[in-house]
C-alpha positions in Angstrom: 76.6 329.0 129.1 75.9 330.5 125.8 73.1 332.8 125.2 73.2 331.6 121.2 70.2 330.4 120.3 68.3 328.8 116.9 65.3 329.3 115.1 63.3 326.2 115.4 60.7 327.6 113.3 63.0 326.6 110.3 61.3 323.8 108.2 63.2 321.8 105.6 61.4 323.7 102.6 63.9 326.8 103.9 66.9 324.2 104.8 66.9 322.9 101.1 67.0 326.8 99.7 69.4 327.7 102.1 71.7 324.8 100.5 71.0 325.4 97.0 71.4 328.7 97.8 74.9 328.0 98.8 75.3 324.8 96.1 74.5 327.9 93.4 77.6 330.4 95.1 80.0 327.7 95.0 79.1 326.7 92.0 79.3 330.2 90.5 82.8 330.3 92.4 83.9 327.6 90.5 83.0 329.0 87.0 84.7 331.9 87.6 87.5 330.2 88.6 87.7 327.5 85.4 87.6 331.1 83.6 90.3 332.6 84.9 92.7 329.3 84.7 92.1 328.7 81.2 92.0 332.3 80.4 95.6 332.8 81.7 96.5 329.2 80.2 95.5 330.6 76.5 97.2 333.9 77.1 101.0 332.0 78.2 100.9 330.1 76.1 104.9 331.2 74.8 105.5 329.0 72.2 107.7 330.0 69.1 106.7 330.1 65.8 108.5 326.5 64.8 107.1 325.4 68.3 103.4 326.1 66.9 103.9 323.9 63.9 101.6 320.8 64.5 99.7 322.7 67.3 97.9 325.0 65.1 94.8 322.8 66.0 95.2 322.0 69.5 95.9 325.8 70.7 92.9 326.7 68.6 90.8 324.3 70.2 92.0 325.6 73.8 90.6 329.2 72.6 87.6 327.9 71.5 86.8 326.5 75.0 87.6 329.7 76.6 84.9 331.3 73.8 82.7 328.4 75.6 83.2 329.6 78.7 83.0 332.8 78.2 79.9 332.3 76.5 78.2 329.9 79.0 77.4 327.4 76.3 76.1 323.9 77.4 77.2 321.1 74.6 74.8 318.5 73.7 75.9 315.6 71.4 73.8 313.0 69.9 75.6 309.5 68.6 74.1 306.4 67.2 74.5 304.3 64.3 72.1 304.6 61.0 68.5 304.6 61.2 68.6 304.7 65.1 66.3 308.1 64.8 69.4 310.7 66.5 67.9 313.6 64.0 65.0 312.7 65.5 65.4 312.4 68.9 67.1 316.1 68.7 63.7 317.5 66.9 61.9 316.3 69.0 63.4 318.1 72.0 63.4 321.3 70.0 59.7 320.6 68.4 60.4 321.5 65.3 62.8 320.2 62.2 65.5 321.8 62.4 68.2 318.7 61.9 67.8 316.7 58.5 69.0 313.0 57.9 69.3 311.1 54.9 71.6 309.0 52.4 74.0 311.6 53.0 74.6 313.5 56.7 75.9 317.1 57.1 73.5 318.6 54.2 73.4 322.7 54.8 70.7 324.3 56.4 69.9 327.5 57.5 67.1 328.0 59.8 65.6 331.9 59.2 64.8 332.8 62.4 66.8 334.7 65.2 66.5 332.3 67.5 68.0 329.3 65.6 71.2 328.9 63.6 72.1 325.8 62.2 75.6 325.2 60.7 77.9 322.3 59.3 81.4 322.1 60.5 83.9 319.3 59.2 86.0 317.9 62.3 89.1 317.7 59.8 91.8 315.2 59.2 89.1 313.5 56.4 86.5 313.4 59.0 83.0 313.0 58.9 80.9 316.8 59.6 78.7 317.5 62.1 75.6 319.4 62.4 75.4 322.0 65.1 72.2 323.8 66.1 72.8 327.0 68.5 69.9 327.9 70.5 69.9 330.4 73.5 69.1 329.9 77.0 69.0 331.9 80.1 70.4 335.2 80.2 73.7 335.2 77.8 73.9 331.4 78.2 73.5 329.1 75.0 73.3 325.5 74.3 73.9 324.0 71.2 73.1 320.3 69.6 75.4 318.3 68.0 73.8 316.0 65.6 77.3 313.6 64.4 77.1 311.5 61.9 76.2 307.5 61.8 78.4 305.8 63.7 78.5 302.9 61.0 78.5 305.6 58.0 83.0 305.0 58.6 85.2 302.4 59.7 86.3 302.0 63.1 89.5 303.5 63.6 88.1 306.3 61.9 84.6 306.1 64.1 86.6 306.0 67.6 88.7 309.3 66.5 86.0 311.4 65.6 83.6 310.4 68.7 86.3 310.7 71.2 87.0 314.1 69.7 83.6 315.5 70.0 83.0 313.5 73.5 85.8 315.4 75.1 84.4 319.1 73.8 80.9 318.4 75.2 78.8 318.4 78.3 76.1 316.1 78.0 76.3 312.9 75.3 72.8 311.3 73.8 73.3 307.7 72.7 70.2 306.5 70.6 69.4 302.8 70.1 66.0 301.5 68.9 65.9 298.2 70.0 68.6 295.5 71.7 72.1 296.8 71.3 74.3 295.7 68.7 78.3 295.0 69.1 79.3 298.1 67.0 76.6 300.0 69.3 78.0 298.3 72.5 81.6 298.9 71.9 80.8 302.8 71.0 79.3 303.2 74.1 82.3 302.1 75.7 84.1 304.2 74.6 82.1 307.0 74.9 81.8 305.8 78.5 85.3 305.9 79.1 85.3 309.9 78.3 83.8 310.4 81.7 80.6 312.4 80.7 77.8 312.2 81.7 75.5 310.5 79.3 71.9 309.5 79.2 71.0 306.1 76.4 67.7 306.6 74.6 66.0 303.8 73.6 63.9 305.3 70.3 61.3 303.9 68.1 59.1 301.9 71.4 55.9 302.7 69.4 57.0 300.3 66.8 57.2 297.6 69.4 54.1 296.0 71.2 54.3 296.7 75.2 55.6 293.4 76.3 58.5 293.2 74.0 59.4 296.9 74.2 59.2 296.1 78.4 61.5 292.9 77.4 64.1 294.9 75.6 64.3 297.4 77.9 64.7 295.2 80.9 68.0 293.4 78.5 69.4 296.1 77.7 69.3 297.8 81.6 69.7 294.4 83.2 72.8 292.5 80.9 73.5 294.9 77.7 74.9 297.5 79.7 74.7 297.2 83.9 78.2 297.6 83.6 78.2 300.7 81.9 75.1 302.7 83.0 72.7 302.6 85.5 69.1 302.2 85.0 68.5 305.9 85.9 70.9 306.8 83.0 68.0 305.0 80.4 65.2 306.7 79.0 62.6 305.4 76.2 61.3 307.8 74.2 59.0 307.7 70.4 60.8 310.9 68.7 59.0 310.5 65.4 55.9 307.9 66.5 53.6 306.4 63.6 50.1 306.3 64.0 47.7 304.2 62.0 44.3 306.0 61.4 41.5 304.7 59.1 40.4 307.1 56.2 38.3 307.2 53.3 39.5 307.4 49.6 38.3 308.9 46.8 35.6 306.0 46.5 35.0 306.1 49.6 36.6 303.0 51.0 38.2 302.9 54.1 41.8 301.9 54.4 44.3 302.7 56.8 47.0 305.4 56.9 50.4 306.3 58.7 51.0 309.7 60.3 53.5 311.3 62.6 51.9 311.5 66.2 52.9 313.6 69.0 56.6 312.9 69.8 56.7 311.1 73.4 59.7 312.9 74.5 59.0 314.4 77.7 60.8 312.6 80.1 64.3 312.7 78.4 63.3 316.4 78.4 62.8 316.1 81.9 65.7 313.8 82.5 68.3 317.0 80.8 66.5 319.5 82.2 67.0 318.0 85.7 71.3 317.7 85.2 71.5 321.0 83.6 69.5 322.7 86.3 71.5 320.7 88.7 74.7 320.6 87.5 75.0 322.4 84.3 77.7 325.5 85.4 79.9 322.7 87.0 79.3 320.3 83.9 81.0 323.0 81.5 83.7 324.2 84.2 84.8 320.6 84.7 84.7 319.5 81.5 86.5 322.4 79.9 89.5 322.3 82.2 89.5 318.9 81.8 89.7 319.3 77.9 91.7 322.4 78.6 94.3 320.1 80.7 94.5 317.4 78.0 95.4 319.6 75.1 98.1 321.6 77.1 100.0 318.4 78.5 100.5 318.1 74.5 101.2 321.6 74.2 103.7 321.4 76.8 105.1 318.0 75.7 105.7 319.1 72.2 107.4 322.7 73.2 109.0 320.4 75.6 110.9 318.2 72.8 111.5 321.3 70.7 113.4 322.8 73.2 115.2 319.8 74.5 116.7 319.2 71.2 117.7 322.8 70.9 119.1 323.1 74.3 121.1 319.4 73.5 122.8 321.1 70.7 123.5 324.0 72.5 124.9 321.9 75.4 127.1 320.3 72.3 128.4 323.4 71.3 129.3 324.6 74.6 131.2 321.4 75.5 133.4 321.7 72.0 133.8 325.3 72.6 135.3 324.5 76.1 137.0 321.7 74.8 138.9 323.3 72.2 140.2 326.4 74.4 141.3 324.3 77.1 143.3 322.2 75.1 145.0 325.1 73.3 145.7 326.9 76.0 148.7 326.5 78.1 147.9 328.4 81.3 146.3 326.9 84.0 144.6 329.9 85.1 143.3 330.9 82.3 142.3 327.2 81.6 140.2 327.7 84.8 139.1 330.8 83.7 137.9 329.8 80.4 135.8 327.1 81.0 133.9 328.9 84.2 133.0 331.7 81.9 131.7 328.9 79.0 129.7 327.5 81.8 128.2 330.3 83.0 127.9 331.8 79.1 126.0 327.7 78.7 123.4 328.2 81.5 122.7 331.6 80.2 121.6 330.6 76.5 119.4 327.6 78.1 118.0 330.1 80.3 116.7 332.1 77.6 115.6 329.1 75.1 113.4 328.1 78.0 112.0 331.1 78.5 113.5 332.0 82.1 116.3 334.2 81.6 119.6 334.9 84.0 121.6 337.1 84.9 124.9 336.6 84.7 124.8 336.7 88.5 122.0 334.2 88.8 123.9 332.3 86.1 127.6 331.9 88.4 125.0 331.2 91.6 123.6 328.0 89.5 127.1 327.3 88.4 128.5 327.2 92.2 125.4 325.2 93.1 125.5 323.0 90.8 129.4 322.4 90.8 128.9 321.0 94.6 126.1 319.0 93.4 128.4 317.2 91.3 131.2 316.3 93.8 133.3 313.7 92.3 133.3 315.4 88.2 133.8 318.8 89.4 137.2 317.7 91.3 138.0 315.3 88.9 137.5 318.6 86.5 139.8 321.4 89.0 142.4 318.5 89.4 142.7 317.5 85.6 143.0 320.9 84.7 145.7 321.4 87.4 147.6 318.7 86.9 147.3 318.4 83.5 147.9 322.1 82.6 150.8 321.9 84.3 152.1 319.1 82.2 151.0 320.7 79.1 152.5 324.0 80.0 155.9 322.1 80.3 156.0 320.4 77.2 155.1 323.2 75.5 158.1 325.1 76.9 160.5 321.9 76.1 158.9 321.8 72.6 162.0 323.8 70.9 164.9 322.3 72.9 163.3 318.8 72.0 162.7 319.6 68.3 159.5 319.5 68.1 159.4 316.0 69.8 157.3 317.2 73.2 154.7 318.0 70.5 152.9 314.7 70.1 152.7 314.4 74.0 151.0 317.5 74.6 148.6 316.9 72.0 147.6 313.8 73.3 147.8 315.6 77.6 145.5 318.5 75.8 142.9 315.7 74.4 143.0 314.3 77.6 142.3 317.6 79.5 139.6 319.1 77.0 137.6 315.5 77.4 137.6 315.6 81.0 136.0 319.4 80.4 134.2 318.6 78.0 132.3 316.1 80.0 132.2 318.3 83.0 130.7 320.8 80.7 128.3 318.1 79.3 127.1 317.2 82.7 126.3 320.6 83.8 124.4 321.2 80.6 122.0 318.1 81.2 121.6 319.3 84.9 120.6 322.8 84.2 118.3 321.8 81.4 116.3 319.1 83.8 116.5 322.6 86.4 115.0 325.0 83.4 112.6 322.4 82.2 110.9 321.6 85.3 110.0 325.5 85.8 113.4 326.6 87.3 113.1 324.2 90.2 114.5 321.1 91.4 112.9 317.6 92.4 111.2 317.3 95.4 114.8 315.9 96.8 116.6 318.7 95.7 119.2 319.8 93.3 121.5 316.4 94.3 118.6 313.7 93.1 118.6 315.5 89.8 122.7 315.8 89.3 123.0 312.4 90.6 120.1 310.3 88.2 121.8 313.1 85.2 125.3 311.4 86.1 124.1 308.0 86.3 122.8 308.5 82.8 126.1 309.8 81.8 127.6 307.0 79.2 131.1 308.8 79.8 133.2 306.9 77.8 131.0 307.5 74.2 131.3 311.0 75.2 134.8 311.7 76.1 135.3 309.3 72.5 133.1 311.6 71.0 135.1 314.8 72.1 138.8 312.9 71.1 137.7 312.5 67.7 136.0 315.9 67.1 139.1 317.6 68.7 141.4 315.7 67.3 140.0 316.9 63.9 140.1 320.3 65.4 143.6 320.2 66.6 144.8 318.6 63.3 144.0 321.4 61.1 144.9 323.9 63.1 
């Protein structure tokens, strides 16, 4: 038996710090860790400068999350349509006004304080702007509020853009109502929904509402408007900017009543944000940084991706009319051999380089060889043509005086033939090597014969070997 033993003096008070203790290491472990990812993601980034044109935007974006990381900052958004109280709602967590609404959103405003910076930032591309408040939290962490603008203040293309832009940069999303939901508010929500963030929907203005109805819109809303979407602890009700009616006297001394601003009933949305960022708030910025991080360089990689593929097509085309033409003008069959090895190998070592994983010229013959077996049938079809038909070509050549000149048209049409069964050999391992260098210098999970073999069945062979009679022919003709 074991002599191990446990503390049953332990009581659940020291259970549940013992697993937040070890919720907060892991959780720190995973920060780190979305650093360091997206750290070495914005520093590889290898793109050329014709490759950056279009992702000016996109690979800013990416260094602007690592900022966000770096920085701890927690992202708050606000969204709602006109007169739904979002300024509001955001003033009221803060307790004071800092954010200012009107006819006309984005206005400037700087707050003079140290603690508080306010700025306006246009999203671009004839967006709407955005207020963002910066405030700072724990330690070196910060959270800013987004304040965006009405999301009837623009049309709808234009209104699904810009908040699926802003939805995918932050952590936490505020959706305001202030009564039942309307179809422009329901299908926003959706969309927002469909982001994956978490997201809290505020119904504002309950003061203006007597008890029973507020109760009855808040019941439609949770129960039909969006069960679907949320759940009912995603729902809060707040009074951001409440009215209160108070009788006072006038100069006469009448009494009449009068409107003021009470005390903002706010505090359980506080509670409510308070509660995920304390819980989750580390993991909320990780996540949802990689995840932005991961979005933007798929389109990063995509777009170097076709840059390079049309490079590396016209390279392929070059080296296929390069081997073309010197195997139909020359007469030895060694040297025919000889030639097109060392415009293969000379092939794989340009596409090497234009996808960033250069070869030696050792490397080079090794992927050549590879390769060459890979391709069975072409590659004999290749070594036998050039055999075969060499041979022929080397003896009308010789005949050509004793014949007059006659052997010449024969030969031309023997070298055609031979350089088109090159050049398509040449084509072929081309396409191969560029699906090897594109996928990272490796080959499918099946290996280097599922990718020659799905190359070759793409091969239209016939539009290619037409393709290299008619440039050659051109070729051979002025020569």
């Amino acid at each position: 038996m074991s002599n191990l033993s446990f503390d049953t003096n332990w009581n659940s008070e020291d259970l549940d710090s013992a697993i937040l203790s070890f919720e907060a290491i892991q959780e720190e472990l995973n920060y780190k860790q979305a650093q360091s990812s997206l750290r070495d993601l914005v520093n590889k980034i290898d793109l050329t400068a014709q490759e950056k044109i279009g992702l000016e935007t996109e690979i800013d974006r990416l260094a602007d999350m690592l900022e966000k990381l770096e920085a701890s900052v927690v992202q708050i958004a606000a969204f709602g349509i006109v007169g739904r109280g979002k300024s509001s709602v955001l003033n009221a967590l803060l307790g004071q006004d800092i954010f200012q609404a009107g006819p006309l959103h984005g206005v400037t405003r700087t707050i003079e304080s140290a603690n508080w910076q306010l700025t306006q930032e246009s999203l671009g591309d004839n967006l709407s702007e955005i207020q963002r408040l910066a405030l700072p939290g724990l330690g070196n962490s910060q959270i800013q509020l987004i304040d965006t603008p009405g999301l009837d203040e623009v049309n709808g293309e234009t209104r699904e853009i810009m908040a699926r832009r802003i939805a995918k940069q932050v952590d936490l999303i505020l959706f305001v109502v202030s009564g039942d939901i309307t179809k422009v508010e329901f299908e926003a929500l959706s969309q927002l929904r469909e982001v994956g963030k978490p997201m809290i929907l505020i119904f504002n203005k309950i003061d203006q509402y007597p008890e029973a109805d507020r109760l009855a819109i808040y019941r439609k809303i949770r129960d039909e408007r969006v069960k679907q979407l949320l759940s009912p602890n995603e729902i809060v009700m707040v009074a951001a900017s409440p009215l209160v009616a108070e009788a006072v006297r006038d100069k006469h001394g009448k009494l009449k009543m009068q409107r003021r601003r009470g005390k903002p009933q706010i505090e359980e949305l506080k509670l409510k944000i308070l509660e995920i960022l304390h819980r989750e708030g580390k993991s909320l910025v990780a996540l949802n940084s990689m995840l932005y991080a991961d979005e933007v360089n798929e389109r990063v990689v995509q777009r170097k991706m076709e840059i390079r593929e049309g490079a590396a097509n016209q390279l392929i085309h070059k080296a296929m009319m390069t081997k073309a033409v010197a195997i139909a003008l020359n007469p030895v069959t060694v040297l025919d051999l000889l030639t097109g090895a060392v415009i293969d190998v000379a092939m794989i070592i340009a596409l090497s380089r234009l996808y960033g994983l250069p070869m030696t010229q050792q490397g080079a013959i090794a992927l050549l060889k590879r390769i060459g077996l890979s391709m069975g049938g072409i590659s004999a079809s290749e070594f036998l043509a050039a055999l075969g038909l060499s041979s022929l070509k080397g003896l009308l050549g010789i005949t050509a005086p004793a014949t007059g000149g006659a052997s010449l048209a024969p030969y031309l049409s023997v070298a055609i033939t031979q350089a088109g069964v090159a050049g398509v050999a040449c084509y072929a391992i081309g396409q191969v090597t560029k699906t090897y260098l594109a996928n990272g210098a490796s080959w499918e999970p099946d290996g280097p014969k599922a990718v020659v073999k799905s190359i070759l069945n793409s091969l239209d062979e016939a539009s290619i070997l037409n393709r290299i009679k008619w440039e050659l022919s051109a070729k051979l003709t002025r020569r």
